[in-house]
C-alpha positions in Angstrom: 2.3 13.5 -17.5 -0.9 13.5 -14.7 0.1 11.2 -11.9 -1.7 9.9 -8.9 -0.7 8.0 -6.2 -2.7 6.1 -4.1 -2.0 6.3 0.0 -2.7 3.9 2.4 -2.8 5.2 6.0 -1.3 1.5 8.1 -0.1 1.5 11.2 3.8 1.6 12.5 4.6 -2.3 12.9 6.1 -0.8 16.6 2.8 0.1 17.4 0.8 -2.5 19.9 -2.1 -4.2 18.1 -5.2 -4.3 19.9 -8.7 -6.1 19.1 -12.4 -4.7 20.2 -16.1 -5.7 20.1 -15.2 -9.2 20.9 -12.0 -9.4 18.3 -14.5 -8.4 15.4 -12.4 -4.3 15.4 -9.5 -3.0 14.8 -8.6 -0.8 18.0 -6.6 2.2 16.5 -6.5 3.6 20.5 -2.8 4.5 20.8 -1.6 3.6 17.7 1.0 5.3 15.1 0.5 5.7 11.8 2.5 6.0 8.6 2.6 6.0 5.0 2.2 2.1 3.7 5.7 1.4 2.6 5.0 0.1 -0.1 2.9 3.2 -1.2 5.9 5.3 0.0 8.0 3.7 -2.6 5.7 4.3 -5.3 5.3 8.2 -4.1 9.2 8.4 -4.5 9.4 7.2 -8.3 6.7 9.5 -8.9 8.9 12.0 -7.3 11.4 11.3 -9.8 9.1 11.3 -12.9 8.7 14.6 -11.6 11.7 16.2 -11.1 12.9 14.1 -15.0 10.0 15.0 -17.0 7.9 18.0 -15.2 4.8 15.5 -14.4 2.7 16.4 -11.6 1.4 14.8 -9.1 -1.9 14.2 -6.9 -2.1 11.8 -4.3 -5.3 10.2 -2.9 -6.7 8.3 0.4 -9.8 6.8 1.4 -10.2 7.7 5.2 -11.1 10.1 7.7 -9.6 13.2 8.9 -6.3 11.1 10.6 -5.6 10.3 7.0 -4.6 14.3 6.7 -1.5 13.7 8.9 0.2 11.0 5.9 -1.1 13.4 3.4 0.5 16.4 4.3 3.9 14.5 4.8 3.2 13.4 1.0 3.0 16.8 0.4 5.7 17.4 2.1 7.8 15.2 0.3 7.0 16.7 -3.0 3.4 15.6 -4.3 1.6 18.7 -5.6 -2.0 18.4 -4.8 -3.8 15.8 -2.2 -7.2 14.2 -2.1 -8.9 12.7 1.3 -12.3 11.0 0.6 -14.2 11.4 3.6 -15.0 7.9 4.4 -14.1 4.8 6.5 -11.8 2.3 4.2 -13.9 -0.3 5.0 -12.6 -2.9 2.6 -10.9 -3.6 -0.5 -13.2 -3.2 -3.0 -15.0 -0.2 -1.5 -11.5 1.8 -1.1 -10.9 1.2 -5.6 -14.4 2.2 -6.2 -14.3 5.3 -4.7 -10.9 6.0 -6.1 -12.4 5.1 -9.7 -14.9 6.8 -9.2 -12.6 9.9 -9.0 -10.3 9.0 -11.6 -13.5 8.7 -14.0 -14.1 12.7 -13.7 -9.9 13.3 -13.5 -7.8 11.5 -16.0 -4.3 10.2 -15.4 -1.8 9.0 -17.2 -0.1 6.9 -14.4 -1.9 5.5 -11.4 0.8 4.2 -9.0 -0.6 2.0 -6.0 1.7 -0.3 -3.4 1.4 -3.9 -4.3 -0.2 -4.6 -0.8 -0.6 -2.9 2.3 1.0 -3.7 5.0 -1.9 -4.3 7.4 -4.4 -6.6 6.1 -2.1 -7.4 3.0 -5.3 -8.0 0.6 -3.3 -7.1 -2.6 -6.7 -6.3 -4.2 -7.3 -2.4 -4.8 -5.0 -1.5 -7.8 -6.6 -4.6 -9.3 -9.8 -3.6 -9.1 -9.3 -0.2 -9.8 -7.8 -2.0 -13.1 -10.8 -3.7 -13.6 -13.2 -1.3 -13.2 -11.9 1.5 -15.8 -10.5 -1.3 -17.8 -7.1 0.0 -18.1 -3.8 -2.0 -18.1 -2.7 -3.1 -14.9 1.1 -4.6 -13.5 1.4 -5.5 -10.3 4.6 -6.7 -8.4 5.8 -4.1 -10.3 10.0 -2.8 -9.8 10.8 -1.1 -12.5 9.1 0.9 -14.7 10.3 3.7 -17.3 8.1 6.2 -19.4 8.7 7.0 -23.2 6.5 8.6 -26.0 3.4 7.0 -24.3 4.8 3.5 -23.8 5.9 2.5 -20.0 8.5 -0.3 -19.8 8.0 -2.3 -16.4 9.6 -4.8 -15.1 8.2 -7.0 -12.3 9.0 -9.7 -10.0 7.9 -13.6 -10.7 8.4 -17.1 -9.4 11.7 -17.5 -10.1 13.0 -14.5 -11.9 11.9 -11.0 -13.3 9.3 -10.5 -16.2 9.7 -7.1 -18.7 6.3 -5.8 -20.0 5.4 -2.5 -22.0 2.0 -1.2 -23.3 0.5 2.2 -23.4 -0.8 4.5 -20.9 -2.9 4.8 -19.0 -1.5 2.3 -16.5 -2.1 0.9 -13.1 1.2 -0.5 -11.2 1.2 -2.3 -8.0 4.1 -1.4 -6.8 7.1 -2.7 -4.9 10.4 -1.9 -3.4 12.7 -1.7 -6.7 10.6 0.9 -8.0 12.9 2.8 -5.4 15.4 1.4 -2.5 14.9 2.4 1.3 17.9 4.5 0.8 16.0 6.6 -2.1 12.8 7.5 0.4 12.4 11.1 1.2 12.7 12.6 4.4 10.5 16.1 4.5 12.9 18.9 5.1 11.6 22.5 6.4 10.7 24.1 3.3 8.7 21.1 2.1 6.6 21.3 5.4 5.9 24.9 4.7 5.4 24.7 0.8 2.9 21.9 1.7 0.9 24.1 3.7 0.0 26.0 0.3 -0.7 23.2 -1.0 -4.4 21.9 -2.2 -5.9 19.2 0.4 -9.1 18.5 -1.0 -11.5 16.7 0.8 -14.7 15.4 -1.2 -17.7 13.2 -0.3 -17.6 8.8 -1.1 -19.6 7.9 -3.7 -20.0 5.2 -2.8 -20.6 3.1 -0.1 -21.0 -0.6 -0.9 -18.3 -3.2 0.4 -18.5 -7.0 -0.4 -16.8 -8.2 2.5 -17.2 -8.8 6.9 -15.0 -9.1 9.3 -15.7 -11.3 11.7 -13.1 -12.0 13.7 -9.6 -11.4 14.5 -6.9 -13.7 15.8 -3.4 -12.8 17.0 -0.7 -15.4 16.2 -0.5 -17.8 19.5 2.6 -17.5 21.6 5.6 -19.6 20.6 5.6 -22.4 22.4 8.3 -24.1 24.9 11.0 -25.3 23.1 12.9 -28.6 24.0 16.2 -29.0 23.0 18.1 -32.7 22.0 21.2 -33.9 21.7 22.2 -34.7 18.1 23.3 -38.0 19.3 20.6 -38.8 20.7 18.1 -39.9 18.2 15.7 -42.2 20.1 14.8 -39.6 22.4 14.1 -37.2 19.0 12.1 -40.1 17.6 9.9 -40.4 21.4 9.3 -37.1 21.5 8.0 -36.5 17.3 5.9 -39.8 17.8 4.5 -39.6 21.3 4.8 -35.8 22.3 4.3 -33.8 18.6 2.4 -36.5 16.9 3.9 -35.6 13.9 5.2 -39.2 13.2 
């Protein structure tokens, strides 16, 4: 079984987030990055399809040469081959063109995504990547098992968990329950020097067309003063929700 995961380069939620050219850019200037979480949980599963079933494993990025940094730790961790394509992730749908475009020339059986990432949180690119070759898609996905062709997922819904099957190829959007926090990998010493052997492949975008701008970022306003009443004291609560908060 042929397996690629797809790698989303976010920064560290310790890392101080900065704005530039009037709030309209990201400022990356100091910042840490990491494997998107939810990506990271996907890799892991992957990891164990591997070591259960002998499948192997390519991971991808769209980004530039910082991207290397995530991809070699991927490596490390126990993917088998790794993929940059050299271009800015602009947006959403430009990022799952330019993977689908690669997947058109190099089948898969599995294509494993996070459900989001943890930075602009679009949810859009394993959808679209779905779309695009037309293959089955599950997103929100927790659970998923492999057998004679037919993957048997299980995902989370409002209010409870939904069980799904259908024949590969598939897309997942995936999700802690794929794997807990306690099942990530840590790269020990000889996975940092097996990954050096290891194919990085970098290849040209192929395209360049995004759908969307940004024009401007906000950062969540401060939290305001807080005034505290005494449970008793109800007509001062009223006072202040009528006259002060306007709420009532």
């Amino acid at each position: 079984m042929k397996i690629l995961v797809c790698i989303s380069c976010v920064p560290d939620t310790t890392s101080k987030i900065n704005f530039k050219n009037e709030d309209s850019e990201f400022d990356d200037y100091g910042v840490q990055y990491v494997i998107n979480p939810n990506d990271e949980f996907g890799l892991t599963r992957a990891i164990w399809f591997k070591e259960k079933d002998n499948a192997t494993i390519d991971v991808i990025s769209v980004g530039e040469q910082s991207n290397e940094t995530i991809l070699r730790k991927a490596l490390a961790i126990g993917a088998d081959r790794a993929i940059r394509i050299n271009a800015k992730a602009v947006d959403s749908f430009n990022v799952a063109k330019n993977i689908s475009n690669f997947i058109k020339e190099n089948s898969y059986d599995l294509i494993i995504a996070g459900r989001e990432s943890i930075d602009y949180n679009g949810s859009m690119v394993p959808g679209m990547i779905s779309e695009i070759l037309n293959i089955n898609f599950i997103t929100n996905c927790v659970s998923i098992e492999i057998n004679n062709n037919i993957a048997t997922t299980k995902r989370e819904m409002e209010g409870g968990i939904e069980t799904l099957s259908c024949e590969l190829p598939l897309i997942i959007g995936g999700q802690k329950g794929l794997v807990e926090e306690s099942d990530l990998r840590i790269p020990n010493m000889r996975g940092i020097m097996q990954a050096r052997q290891k194919p990085l492949d970098i290849i040209d975008a192929a395209d360049s067309e995004k759908k969307t701008k940004t024009h401007k970022f906000y950062k969540p306003e401060e939290k305001k003063e807080i005034k505290m009443v005494s449970a008793d004291n109800l007509d001062k609560l009223i006072d202040l929700l009528h006259n002060e908060a306007k709420v009532i």
